[in-house]
C-alpha positions in Angstrom: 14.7 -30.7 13.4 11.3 -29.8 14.0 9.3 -31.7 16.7 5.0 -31.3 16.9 3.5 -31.3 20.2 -0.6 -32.4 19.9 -1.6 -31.0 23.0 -4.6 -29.4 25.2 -3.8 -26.3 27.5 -6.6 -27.8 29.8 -4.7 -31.6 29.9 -2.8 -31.7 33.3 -0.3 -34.2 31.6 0.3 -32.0 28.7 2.0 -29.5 31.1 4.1 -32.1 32.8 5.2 -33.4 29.9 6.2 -29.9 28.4 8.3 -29.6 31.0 10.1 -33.6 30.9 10.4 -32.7 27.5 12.7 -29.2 28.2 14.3 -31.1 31.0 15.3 -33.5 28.4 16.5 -30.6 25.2 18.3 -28.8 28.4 20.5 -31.8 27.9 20.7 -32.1 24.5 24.0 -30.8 23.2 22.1 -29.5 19.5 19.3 -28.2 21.7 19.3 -25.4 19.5 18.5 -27.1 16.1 15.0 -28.1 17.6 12.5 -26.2 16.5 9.1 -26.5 18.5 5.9 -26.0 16.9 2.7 -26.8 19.5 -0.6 -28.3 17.7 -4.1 -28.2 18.5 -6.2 -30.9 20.4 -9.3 -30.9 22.5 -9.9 -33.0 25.2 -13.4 -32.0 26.0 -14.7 -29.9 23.3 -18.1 -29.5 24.6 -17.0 -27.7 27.3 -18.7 -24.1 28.6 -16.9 -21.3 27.8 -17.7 -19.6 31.2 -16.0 -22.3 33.4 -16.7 -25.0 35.6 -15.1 -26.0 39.1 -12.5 -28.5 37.7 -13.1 -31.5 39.8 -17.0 -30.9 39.5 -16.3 -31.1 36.1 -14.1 -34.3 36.1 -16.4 -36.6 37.9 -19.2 -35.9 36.4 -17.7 -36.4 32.5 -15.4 -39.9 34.0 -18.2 -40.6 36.0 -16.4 -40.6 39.1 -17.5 -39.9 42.5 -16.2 -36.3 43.8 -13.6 -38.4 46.3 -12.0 -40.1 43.5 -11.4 -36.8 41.4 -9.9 -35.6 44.6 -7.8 -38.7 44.7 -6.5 -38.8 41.2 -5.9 -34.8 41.4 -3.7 -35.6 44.3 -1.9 -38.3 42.4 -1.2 -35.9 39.1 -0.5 -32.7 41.6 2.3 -34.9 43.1 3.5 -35.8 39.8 3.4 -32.4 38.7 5.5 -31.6 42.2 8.3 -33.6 41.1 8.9 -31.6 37.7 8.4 -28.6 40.2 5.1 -27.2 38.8 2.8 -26.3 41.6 -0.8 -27.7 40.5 -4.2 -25.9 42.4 -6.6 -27.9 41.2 -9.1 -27.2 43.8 -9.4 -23.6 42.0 -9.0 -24.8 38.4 -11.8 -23.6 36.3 -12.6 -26.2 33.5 -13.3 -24.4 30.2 -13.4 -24.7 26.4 -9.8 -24.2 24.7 -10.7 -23.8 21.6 -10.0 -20.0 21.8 -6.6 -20.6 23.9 -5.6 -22.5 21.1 -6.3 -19.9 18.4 -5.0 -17.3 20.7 -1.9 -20.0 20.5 -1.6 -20.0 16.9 -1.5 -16.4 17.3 1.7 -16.3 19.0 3.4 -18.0 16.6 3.7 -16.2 14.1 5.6 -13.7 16.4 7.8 -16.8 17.5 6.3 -16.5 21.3 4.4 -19.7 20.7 6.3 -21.6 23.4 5.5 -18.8 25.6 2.0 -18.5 25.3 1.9 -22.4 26.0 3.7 -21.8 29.5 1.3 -18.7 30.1 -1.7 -21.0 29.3 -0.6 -23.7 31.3 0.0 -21.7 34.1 -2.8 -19.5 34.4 -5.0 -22.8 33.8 -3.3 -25.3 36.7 -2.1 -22.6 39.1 -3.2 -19.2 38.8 -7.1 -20.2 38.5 -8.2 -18.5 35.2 -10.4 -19.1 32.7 -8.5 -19.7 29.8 -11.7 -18.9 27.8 -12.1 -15.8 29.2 -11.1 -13.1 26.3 -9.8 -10.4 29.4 -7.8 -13.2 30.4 -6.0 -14.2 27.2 -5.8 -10.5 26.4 -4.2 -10.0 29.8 -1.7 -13.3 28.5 -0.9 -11.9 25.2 0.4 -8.9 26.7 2.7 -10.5 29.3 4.3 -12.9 26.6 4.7 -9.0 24.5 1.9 -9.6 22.2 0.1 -6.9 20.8 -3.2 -6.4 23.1 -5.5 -5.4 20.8 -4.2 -7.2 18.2 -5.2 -10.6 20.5 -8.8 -9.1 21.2 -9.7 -8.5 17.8 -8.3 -11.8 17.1 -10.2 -13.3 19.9 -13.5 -11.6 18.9 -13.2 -13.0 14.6 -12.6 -16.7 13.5 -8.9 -16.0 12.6 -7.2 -19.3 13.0 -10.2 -21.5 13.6 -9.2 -23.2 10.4 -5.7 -23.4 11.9 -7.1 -25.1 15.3 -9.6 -27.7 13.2 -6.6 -28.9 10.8 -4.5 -29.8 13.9 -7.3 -31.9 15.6 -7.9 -33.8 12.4 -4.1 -33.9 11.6 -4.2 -36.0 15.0 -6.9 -37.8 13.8 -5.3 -39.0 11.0 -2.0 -39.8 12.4 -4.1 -42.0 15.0 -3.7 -40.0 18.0 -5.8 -40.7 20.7 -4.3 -38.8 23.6 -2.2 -36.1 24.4 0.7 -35.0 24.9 1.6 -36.3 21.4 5.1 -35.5 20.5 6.7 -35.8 16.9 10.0 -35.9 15.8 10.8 -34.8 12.2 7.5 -36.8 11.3 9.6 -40.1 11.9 9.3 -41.3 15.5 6.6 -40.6 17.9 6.4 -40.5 21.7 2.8 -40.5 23.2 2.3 -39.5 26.8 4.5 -37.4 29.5 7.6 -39.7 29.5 11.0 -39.6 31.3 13.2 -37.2 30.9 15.2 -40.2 29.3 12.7 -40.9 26.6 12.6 -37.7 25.3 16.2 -37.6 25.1 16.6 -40.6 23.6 14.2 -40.0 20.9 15.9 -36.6 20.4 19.4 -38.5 19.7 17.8 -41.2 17.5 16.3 -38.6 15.2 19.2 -36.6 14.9 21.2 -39.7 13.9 18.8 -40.8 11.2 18.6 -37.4 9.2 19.9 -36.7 6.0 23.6 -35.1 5.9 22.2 -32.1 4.4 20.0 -31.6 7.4 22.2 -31.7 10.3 
């Protein structure tokens, strides 16, 4: 069974709902007949690709005031807690992913696609880094065993722009307004970082409705 995950390396809830979502296949018996493929979307794709302080950069695009950015990056950073991912917002650096999704796409066609997710995530919420930067995802490509040259040349052609611009109008067309988006089998749908429960459920149902041939 495949399942699609629309999502944005720079969307807090993405990363907390990457990790509901392996809390839930660590208790799925037929774990191993999921196959995950991640898919492109962009929350703010007018962003710089130098970087901008995070929070600076969330009031002013919600039109908050810099105490309620604080407030609601409190709120997800103890959301994020309870999944046990530590989140440093107050050194995030907001940045364009368009390249971080390429450099994505990248990775999975060596099957290290989950792994440059995590390395994305992590270096975005935790570590600080500008996921934009080309050092950076050069630096990211070689800790997941990627090829390092092979990720700056790739970072410095179009390869897999194409790739990035299907997902995002793949999510238009399946109505998708927010992310994490996740997709099972192209039959059921769950939309946001759910419980652990959700995802597990959804997992089960899917299993039970595919073909004999299939399972």
């Amino acid at each position: 069974m495949q399942v699609e995950i629309w999502s944005d390396v720079v969307c807090p809830f993405c990363y907390i709902g990457k990790r509901k979502f392996e809390q839930a296949l660590e208790k799925f018996p037929l774990r191993d007949k999921v196959e995950i493929v991640w898919k492109s979307f962009q929350l703010d794709p007018d962003a710089s690709a130098t970087g901008t302080d995070y929070q600076k950069n969330l009031s002013e695009r919600k039109g908050w005031s810099p105490e309620q950015a604080q407030q609601i990056t409190k709120n997800v950073t103890d959301m994020a807690a309870k999944v046990g991912i530590e989140y440093h917002f107050e050194k995030a650096i907001a940045a364009n992913s368009f390249d971080a999704h390429r450099f994505s796409h990248l990775a999975y066609n060596y099957g290290l696609q989950d792994a440059a997710e995590e390395a994305l995530f992590k270096a975005h919420f935790i570590e600080g880094k500008n996921i934009a930067d080309t050092a950076i995802l050069v630096q990211l490509g070689t800790s997941i065993g990627l090829n390092p040259t092979e990720v700056k040349n790739m970072l410095e052609s179009k390869a897999f722009s194409d790739d990035v611009r299907k997902d995002i109008e793949e999510a238009r067309q399946l109505r998708v307004n927010g992310v994490p988006f996740f997709v099972f089998d192209r039959k059921y749908a769950v939309s946001g970082a759910q419980a652990v429960e959700v995802f597990l459920g959804t997992l089960e149902k899917a299993f039970e409705t595919q073909e004999p041939s299939k399972v």
